[in-house]
C-alpha positions, 0 to 999 in steps of 0.5 A: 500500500503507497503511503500518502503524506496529508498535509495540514498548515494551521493557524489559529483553527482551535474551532475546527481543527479537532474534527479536521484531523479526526476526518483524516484520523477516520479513514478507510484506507490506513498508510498515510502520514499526517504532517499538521504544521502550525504556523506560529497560532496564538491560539490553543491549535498546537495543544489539539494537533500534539494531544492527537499526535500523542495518541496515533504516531501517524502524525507528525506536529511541527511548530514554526515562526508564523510567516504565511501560508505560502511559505509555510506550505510549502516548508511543509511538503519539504517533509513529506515522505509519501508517494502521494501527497495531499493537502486538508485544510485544517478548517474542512473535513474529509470524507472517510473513503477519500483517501480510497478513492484517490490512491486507486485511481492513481494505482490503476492509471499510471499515466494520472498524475493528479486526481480531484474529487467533488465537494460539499460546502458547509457552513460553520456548524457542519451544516450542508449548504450546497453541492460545490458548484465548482463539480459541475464543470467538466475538467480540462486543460484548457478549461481550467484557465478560467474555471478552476474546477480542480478544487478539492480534494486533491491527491498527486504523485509526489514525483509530479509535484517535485517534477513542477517545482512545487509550491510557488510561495510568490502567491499569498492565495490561490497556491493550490490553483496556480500549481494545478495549473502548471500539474496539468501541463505535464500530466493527465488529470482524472476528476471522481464524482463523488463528493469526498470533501466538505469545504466549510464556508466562514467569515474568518476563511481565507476566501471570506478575509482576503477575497480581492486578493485572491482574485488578484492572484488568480489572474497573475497565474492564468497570465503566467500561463498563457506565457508558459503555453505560447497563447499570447499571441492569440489570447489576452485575458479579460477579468471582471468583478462583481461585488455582492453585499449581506447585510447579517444581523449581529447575534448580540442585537435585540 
């Protein structure tokens, strides 16, 4: 059996880390490793990662300096051990069967370098809100330009995520999208149908705090490439935002 290296950076997720890491804990298929790596939490999150790690020797917990996702994601992968490698962001769950799933579509296919999953969208009190609607688009090269359907969950060959360079921590956001980007320049893809991630929706996510920012990087990593597939001389890429605004009433108003 391959092992596969989970990866989890953390910070400051003492709400949900618990149940991030049973999700990985509960899976079906057994040979993993699950590497958490805070980064630098001022919270109680380092105390949850070392009290499950003192009770299943799969985990691995390493504390660093806070210094950024980017950064420390990619610090992290330096570590991992694992054929395959995957990332659980330590404010989602997985699926029991998701690791099962995935190993045996990269065992049975050689020639799949990554293979994703669908995803549920959850809210902060595990309640379902919707199917991701990301799934709904069907997966190719040249369609993952502008619709970034490789969402969650992911697992790779490790060969492939060093055959790339790896992560690019020049982009504070959309890390995981610019290197499917690049992934799917030098391999085939396969999408399972099956919803084997719940992403949870939260004010405090990353998509909620830093959303503009995020847009921003998406762009710089289609421009980047188009460049790598010698498509500017016919295609330039047009990008328009749109703004919706909530207004939630607050849980102390009467």
């Amino acid at each position: 059996m391959p092992l596969i290296s989970l990866v989890m950076t953390v910070y400051n997720r003492e709400r949900y880390l618990s149940a991030a890491i049973e999700s990985a804990l509960t899976q079906t298929y057994p040979n993993f490793e699950l590497i958490i790596w805070d980064d630098g939490s001022i919270d109680d999150s380092i105390e949850i990662a070392q009290f499950y790690a003192a009770q299943d020797q799969r985990i691995r917990v390493i504390a660093a300096p806070h210094q950024g996702r980017s950064p420390a994601l990619k610090a992290a992968m330096a570590t991992i051990q694992g054929d395959y490698t995957g990332w659980v962001d330590s404010d989602d769950l997985l699926a029991n069967r998701a690791l099962e799933e995935t190993v045996a579509v990269l065992d049975q296919h050689p020639e799949v370098g990554l293979v994703y999953t669908d995803y549920i969208v959850i809210d902060e009190n595990n309640k379902v809100e919707e199917y991701g609607q990301r799934c709904q688009s069907p997966y190719s090269k040249e369609r993952l330009l502008i619709d970034f359907m490789t969402f969650h969950f992911r697992l790779m060959r490790r060969s492939i995520y060093q055959q790339v360079g790896g992560v690019d921590d020049s982009f504070s956001c959309n890390i995981d999208q610019e290197l499917c980007l690049r992934i799917s320049e030098v391999t085939d893809i396969l999408h399972i149908k099956k919803p084997l991630y719940y992403y949870r929706r939260h004010q405090d996510s990353i998509s909620c705090q830093r959303r503009i920012e995020q847009i921003l990087c998406s762009k710089r990593a289609i421009e980047q490439a188009l460049r790598r597939r010698k498509m500017t001389d016919d295609y330039e890429l047009e990008m328009q935002v749109y703004a919706h605004f909530t207004l939630l009433r607050k849980q102390n108003s009467i």
